[in-house]
C-alpha positions, 0 to 999 in steps of 0.5 A: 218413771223420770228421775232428775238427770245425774241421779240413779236409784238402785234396788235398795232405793239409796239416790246415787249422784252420777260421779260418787261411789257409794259408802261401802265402795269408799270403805274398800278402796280406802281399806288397803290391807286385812289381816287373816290369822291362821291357827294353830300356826299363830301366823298373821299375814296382812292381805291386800284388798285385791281381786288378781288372787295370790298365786296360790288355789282356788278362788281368787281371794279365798282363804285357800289362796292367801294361805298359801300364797301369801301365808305359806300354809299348805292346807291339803286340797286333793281337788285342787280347789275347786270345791270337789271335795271337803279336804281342804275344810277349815273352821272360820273362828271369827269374821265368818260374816265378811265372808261369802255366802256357801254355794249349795255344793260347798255345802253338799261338801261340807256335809262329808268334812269331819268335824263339822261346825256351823263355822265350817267353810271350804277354804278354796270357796271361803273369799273374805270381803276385807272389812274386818280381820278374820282368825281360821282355824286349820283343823288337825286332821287337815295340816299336812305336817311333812311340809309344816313346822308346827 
């Protein structure tokens, strides 16, 4: 099959011209910052779209690390994030549909998690994709309140 030169066609079958990002590309090099509200903290922290991480566990990007790098909530993680256990369960209240898609061993995780909702994510797994604001909720069981003040 020929295409005209400087013209691509993806699998979704949108044309591309050679030199111009596509619509969602614009969207999150034109969107610097998201914000992530962690309950029942109540504390806000606006999160750079970046893909270096944040100094803190897990995933690069993941609610995990922004939480505790950026945030400065230690959400207990006994694995070290790297989705081998459920210690680190959190409830995505909302915004859940900008985040990643589980992996089947998150999910196998998640089944050992108490308090298990059909929002519940492994924060270490859980990237936020940046197009909207998104509200975590930090279970009480979760919190580790020697090293919080609530």
């Amino acid at each position: 099959m020929h295409f005209p030169r400087g013209i691509v066609l993806f699998p979704s079958k949108r044309r591309l011209v050679r030199g111009k990002k596509p619509d969602y590309l614009d969207f999150v090099n034109n969107k610097k910052t998201f914000k992530i509200t962690f309950k029942p903290q109540n504390k806000t922290v606006e999160v750079p779209n970046s893909s270096s991480g944040f100094g803190g566990v897990g995933e690069k990007g993941s609610i995990l690390d922004v939480a505790i790098g950026l945030a400065k909530i230690d959400i207990e993680h006994s694995c070290g994030g790297v989705a081998a256990c459920s210690t680190c369960h959190v409830v995505v209240e909302e915004g859940l549909e900008t985040c990643n898609e589980p992996s089947d061993q998150e999910l196998d995780q998640l089944d050992n998690a108490p308090d298990n909702t059909l929002k519940s994510r492994l924060s270490c797994q859980c990237i936020p994709s940046g197009e909207k604001d998104i509200v975590v909720r930090i279970p009480d069981w979760n919190r580790n309140l020697v090293k919080e003040k609530v």
